[in-house]
C-alpha positions in Angstrom: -31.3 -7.2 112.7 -28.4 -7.1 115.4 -29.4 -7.4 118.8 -29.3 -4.0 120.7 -26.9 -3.3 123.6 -27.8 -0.1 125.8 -24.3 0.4 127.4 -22.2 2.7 129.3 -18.3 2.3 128.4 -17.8 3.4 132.2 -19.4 0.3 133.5 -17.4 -3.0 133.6 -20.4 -5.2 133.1 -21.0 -3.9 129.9 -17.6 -3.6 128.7 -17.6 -7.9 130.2 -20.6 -8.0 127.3 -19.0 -6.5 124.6 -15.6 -8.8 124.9 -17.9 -11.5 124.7 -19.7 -10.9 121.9 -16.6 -10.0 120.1 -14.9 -13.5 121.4 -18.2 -15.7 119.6 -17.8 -12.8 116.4 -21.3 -11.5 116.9 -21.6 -7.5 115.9 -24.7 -5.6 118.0 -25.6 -2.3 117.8 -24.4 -0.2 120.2 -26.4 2.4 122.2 -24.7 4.7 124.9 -27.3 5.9 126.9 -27.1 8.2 129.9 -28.8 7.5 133.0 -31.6 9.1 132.6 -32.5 7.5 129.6 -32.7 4.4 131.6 -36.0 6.1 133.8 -37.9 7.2 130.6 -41.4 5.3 130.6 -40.2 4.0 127.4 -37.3 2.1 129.2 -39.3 1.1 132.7 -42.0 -0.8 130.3 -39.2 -3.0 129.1 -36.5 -2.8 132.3 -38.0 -2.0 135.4 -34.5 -2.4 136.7 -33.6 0.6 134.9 -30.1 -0.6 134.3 -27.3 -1.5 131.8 -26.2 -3.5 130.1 -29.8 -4.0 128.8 -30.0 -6.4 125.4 -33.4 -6.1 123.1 -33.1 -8.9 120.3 -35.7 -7.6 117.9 -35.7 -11.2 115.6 -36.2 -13.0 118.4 -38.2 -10.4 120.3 -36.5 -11.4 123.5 -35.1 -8.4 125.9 -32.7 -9.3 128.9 -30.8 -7.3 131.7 -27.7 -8.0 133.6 -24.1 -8.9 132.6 -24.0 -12.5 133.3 -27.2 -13.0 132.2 -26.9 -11.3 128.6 -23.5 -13.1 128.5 -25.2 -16.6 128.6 -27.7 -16.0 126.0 -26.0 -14.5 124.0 -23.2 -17.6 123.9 -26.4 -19.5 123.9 -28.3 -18.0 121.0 -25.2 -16.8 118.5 -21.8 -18.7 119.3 -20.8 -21.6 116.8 -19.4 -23.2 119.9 -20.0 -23.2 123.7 -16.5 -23.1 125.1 -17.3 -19.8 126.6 -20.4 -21.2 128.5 -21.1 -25.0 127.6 -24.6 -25.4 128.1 -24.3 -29.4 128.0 -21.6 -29.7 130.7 -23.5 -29.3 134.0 -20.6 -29.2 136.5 -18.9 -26.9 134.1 -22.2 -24.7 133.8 -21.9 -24.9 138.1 -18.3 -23.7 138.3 -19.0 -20.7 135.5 -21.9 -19.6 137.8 -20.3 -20.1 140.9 -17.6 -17.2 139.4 -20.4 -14.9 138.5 -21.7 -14.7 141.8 -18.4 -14.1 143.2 -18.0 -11.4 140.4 -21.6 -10.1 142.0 -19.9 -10.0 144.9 -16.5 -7.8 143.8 -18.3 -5.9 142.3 -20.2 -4.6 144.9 -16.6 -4.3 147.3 -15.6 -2.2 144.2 -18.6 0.2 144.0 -18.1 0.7 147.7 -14.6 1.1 147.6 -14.5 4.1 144.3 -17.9 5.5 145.0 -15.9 8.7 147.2 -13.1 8.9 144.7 -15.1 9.3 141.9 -17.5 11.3 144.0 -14.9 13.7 144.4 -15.0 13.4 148.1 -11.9 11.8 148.3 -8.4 11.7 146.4 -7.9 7.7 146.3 -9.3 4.4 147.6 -9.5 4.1 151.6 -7.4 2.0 153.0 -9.8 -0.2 154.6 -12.0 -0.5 150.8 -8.4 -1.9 149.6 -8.1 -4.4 151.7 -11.8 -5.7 150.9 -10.3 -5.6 147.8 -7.1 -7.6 148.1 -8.9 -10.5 149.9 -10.9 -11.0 147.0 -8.4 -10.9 144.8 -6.5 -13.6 146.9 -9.8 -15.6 146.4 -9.1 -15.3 142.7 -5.7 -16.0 143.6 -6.6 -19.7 144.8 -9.3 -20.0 142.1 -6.1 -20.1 139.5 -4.3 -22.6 141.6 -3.1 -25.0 138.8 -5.7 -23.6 136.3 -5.0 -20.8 133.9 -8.5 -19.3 133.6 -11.0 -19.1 136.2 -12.9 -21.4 136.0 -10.6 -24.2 134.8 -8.9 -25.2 131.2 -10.7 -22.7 129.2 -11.2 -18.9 128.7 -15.1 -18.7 129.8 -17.5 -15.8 130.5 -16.3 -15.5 133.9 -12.9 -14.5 133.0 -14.2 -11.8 130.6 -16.5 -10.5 133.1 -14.0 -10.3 135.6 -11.6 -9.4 133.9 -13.3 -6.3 133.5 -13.6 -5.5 136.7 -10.2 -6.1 137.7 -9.0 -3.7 134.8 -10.6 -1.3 136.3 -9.1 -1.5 139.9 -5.8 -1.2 138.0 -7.2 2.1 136.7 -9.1 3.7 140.1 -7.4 1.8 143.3 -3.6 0.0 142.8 -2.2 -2.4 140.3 -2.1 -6.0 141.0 1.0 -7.1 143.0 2.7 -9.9 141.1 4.8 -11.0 144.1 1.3 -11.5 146.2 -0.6 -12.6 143.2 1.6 -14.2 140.5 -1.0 -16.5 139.3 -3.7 -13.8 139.0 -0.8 -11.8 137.2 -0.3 -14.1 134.8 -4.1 -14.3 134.0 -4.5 -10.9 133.8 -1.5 -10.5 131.1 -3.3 -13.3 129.2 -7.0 -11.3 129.4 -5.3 -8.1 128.1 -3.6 -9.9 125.6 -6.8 -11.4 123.8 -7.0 -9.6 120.5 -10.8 -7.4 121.3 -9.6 -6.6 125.0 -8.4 -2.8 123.6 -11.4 -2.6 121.7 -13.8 -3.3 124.1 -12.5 -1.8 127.0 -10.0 1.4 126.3 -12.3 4.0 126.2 -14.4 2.8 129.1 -10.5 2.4 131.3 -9.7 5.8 130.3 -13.3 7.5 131.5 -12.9 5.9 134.8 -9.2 7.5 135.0 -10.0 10.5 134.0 -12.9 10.7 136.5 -10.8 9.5 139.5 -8.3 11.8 138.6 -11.0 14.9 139.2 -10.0 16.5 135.7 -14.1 17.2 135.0 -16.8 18.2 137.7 -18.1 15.3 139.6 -20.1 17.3 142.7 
């Protein structure tokens, strides 16, 4: 049986999950749940966390939350190769983790920064939010320095999972300047270029805009 992904398209974790099971060719099953799905007693026995992306592997009975963490087993457990996330190389396995906790970390600046817009208590990002913003993206910025994927030669889990994220400031704050960032630019052109990027994250991009853009109820 194919492992089962509980997912919201919204959420740019889950959207970083499905570009990487489509980059190692492995099809799950795809569940979009709402959130209160996630506090049934059926879901709290199994995730206390109550959140997605949440992963149950029936043939290996094995269930696992969080992005980064469903991203590694799943390279681990189904990819014919381990560019993505190569288990035996411990400084790369360092650098790859090293991005995933600054993706923690952006993540949560995001939240912050389109929690009022797509609230409805405000019409766009505050100014002050899109600055937190920008200096993490001039971190990313430096991380490219000579490098065309994040975490060196290679397209790895941490470019997928933030690339996710940054689509999505495209969609809710401001586009990425390619004066100020050319290098993160460049890497982003490359991420929407990869051949599941539409797939995986269209319908997701296009929820967020139409929910910062007020056209259904949010309040």
């Amino acid at each position: 049986m194919a492992p089962k992904l509980y997912y919201f398209p919204m959420s740019p974790p889950c959207r970083a999950v499905l570009m990487v099971a489509k980059a190692i060719g492995l099809e799950l099953e795809l569940v979009e749940v709402e959130r209160e799905f996630l506090r049934t007693e059926e879901m709290l026995e199994i995730n206390p966390q109550h959140t997605v992306p949440f992963l149950v592997d029936p043939d290996e009975n094995f269930s696992i939350w969080d992005s980064h963490a469903i991203s590694i087993y799943l390279v681990g457990q189904y990819a014919k190769e381990d560019s993505l996330y190569p288990k035996n190389d411990v400084k790369k396995c360092a650098l790859i983790n090293q991005r995933l906790h600054f993706d923690n970390l952006l993540f949560e600046k995001c939240k912050d920064a389109f929690h009022p817009v797509l609230a409805g208590v405000a019409d766009e990002v505050m100014e002050e939010s899109k600055e937190n913003i920008l200096e993490y993206l001039g971190i990313l910025e430096i991380f490219l320095k000579d490098k065309p994927w994040i975490a060196g030669e290679d397209l790895t889990i941490a470019d997928l999972t933030i690339l996710a994220i940054i689509t999505t400031i495209e969609e809710v704050a401001f586009a990425v300047d390619p004066e100020r960032f050319p290098r993160l630019t460049e890497w982003l052109s490359n991420g929407k270029n990869l051949v599941y990027f539409e797939e995986c994250n269209r319908e997701g991009l296009d929820k967020f805009k139409e929910m910062s853009r007020h056209e259904v109820p949010l309040i």
